[in-house]
N, C-alpha and C positions, 0 to 999 in steps of 0.2 A: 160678465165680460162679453163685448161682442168680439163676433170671428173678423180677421184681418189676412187676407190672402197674402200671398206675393206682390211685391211689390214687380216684379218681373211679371206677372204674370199678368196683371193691369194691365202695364205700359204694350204687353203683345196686345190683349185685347183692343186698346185703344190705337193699335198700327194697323190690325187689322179691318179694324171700323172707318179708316181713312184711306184704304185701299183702292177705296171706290174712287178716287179721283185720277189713280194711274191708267182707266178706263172711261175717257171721254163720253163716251154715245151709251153704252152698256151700264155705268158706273152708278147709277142714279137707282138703277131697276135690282142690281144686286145688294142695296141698301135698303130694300123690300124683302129682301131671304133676312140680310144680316141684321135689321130688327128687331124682330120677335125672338131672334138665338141670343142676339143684345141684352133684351131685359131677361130673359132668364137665366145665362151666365151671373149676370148680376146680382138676381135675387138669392142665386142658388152661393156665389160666392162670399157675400156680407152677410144675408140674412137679416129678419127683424125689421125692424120700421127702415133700418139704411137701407136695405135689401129693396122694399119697398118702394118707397119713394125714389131711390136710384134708379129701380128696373125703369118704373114711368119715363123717366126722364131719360134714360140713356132709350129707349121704344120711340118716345117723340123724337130726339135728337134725330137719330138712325132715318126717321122716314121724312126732314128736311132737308132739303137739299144742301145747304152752306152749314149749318152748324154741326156738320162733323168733324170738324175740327177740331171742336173740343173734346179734352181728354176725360169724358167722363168718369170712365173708371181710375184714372188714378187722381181725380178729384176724389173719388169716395175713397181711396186707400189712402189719400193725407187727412180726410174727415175721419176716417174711424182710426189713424195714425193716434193724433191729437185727442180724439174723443177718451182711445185708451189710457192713453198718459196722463190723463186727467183723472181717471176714472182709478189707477194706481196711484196716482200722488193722493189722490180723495180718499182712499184706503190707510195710506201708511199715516195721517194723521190723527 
């Protein structure tokens, strides 16, 4: 089984990563700290190859300017949602 956080706890993570924009001039340079806490929140959350691969992507997201928007983390919390339900339906047959 893989691990599956909060799904609350996602949606903070990914408000937090967008905060940078209620900081005009500053907002860009704090998304150089929130980065590297990015990907390993992430790895340390999911774990395993999502862990993985999320950290990357949620580490690049954080250090471009406009694609913070995207809610990376609670992309990975409906991927490994789905990944589980599958992975239990796979089971009980």
């Amino acid at each position: 089984m893989t691990k599956k956080p909060s799904l609350w706890l996602c949606l903070l993570f990914d408000v937090v990563g967008s905060l940078s924009y209620l900081l005009p001039a500053v907002g860009e340079w704090t998304d150089v700290i929130w980065a590297p806490i990015s990907a390993f929140l992430f790895y340390r959350l999911f774990g395993g190859k999502t862990g993985k691969v999320g950290a990357i992507v949620s580490f690049v997201e954080e250090l471009f300017p406009f694609p913070d928007i995207i809610p990376t983390f609670t992309i990975g919390y409906i991927y490994t949602y789905f990944r589980r339900k599958k992975e239990v339906n796979a089971d009980e047959k």
